[in-house]
C-alpha positions in Angstrom: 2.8 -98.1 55.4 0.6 -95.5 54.0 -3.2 -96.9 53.2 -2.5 -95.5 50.0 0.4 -97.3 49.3 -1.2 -100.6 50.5 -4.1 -99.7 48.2 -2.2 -99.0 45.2 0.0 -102.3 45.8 -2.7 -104.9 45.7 -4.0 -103.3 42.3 -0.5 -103.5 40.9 -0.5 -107.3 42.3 -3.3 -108.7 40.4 -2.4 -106.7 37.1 1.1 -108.8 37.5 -0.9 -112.2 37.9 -2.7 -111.1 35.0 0.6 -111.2 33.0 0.4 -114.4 32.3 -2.2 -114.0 29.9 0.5 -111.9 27.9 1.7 -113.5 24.8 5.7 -114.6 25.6 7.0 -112.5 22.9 5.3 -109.5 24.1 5.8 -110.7 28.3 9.3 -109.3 28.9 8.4 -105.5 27.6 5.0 -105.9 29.6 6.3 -106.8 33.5 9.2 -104.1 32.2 6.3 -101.7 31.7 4.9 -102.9 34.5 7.9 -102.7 37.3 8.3 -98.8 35.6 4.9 -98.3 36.9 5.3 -99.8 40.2 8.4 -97.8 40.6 7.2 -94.7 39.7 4.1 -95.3 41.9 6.2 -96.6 44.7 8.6 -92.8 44.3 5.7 -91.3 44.8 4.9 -92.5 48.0 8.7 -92.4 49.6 9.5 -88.6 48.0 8.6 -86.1 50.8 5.3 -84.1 50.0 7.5 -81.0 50.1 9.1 -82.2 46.6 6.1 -81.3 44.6 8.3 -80.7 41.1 9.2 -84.3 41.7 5.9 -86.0 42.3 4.1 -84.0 39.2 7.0 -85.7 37.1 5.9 -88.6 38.4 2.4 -87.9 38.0 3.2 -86.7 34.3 5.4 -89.9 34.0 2.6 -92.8 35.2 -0.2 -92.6 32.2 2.4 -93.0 29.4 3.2 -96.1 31.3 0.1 -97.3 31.3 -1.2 -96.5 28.0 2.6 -98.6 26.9 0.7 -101.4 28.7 -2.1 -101.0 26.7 -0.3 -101.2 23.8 2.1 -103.7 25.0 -1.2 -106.6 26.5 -4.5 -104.9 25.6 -6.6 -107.8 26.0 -5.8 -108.2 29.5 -7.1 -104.8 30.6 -4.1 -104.1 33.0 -3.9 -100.1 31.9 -7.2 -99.5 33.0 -6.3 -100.8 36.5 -3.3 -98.7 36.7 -5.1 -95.7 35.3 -7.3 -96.0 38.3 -4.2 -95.6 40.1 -2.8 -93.2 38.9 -6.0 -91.4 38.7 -5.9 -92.1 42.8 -2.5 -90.5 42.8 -3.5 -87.6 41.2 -6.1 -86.7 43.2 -4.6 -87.6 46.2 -1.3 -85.6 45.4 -3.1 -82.1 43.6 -5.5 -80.1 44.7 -9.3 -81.3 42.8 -9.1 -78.4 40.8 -5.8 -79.1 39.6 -6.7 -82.5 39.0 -9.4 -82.2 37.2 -8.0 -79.6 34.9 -5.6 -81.7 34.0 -7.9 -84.9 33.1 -9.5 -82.3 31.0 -6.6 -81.0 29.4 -5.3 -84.6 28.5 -8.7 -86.7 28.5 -6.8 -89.1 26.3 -4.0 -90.2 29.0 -6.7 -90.5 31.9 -8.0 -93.5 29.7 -6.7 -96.0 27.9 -7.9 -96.1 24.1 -10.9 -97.8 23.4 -10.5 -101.3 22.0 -10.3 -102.5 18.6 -13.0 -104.9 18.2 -16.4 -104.5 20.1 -18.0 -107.8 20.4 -21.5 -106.1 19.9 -20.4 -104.2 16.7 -20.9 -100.6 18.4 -18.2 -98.4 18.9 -16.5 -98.5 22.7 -17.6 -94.9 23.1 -21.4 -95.5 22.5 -21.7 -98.4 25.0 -22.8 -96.3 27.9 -25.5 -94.6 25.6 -29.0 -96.8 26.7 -30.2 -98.8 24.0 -27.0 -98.3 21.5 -25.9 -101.8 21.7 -26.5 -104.1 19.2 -26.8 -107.6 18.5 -25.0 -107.9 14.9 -21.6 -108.2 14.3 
């Protein structure tokens, strides 16, 4: 096995224990999302490297997976995980340039959204700003 592989796998292991957090209405649609992910991730590692067309479906395939997730359990933070992932994948697969072009070109499906509800009252997008956090709510 691949390092790759085996790093990618152990990722995808703890986002399934955190599952259970998952309310049970909502639990079948997120492992569903989350086996699609697995599976993608796990066709990208068996396909041959010569079948590029293949693995940038894959590629293309992964974040809409993830952001499903998101929507799907977004308390449990398990997109971000498999973002990182895929994000591993990508740059693993495509050259850096082509990589980073296409985080650029799609800078919403290289993260998941940001959260509803701050618990400092700031907006998610302002936290890594120094001294934008405040207290109030």
């Amino acid at each position: 096995m691949q390092p790759m592989a085996l790093a990618g796998l152990f990722p995808l292991g703890a986002v399934g224990l955190s599952l259970r957090f998952v309310p049970p209405p909502r639990l079948p649609l997120a492992v569903g999302l989350l086996l699609a992910f697995a599976v993608l991730f796990l066709l990208l590692q068996v396909v041959p490297e010569q079948r590029r067309r293949v693995h940038a479906a894959v590629l293309l395939l992964m974040p809409p997976v993830a952001l499903g997730l998101y929507y799907v359990a977004s308390r449990v933070g398990a997109a971000q995980v498999m973002l990182v992932v895929w994000a591993a994948c990508l740059f693993g697969t495509w050259t850096p340039r082509a990589a980073i072009a296409r985080q650029r070109v799609s800078p919403r499906a290289s993260r998941a959204p940001p959260s509803r509800r701050c618990p400092w009252g700031t907006s998610p997008s302002t936290w890594w700003r120094a001294g934008s956090v405040s207290t109030r709510r």
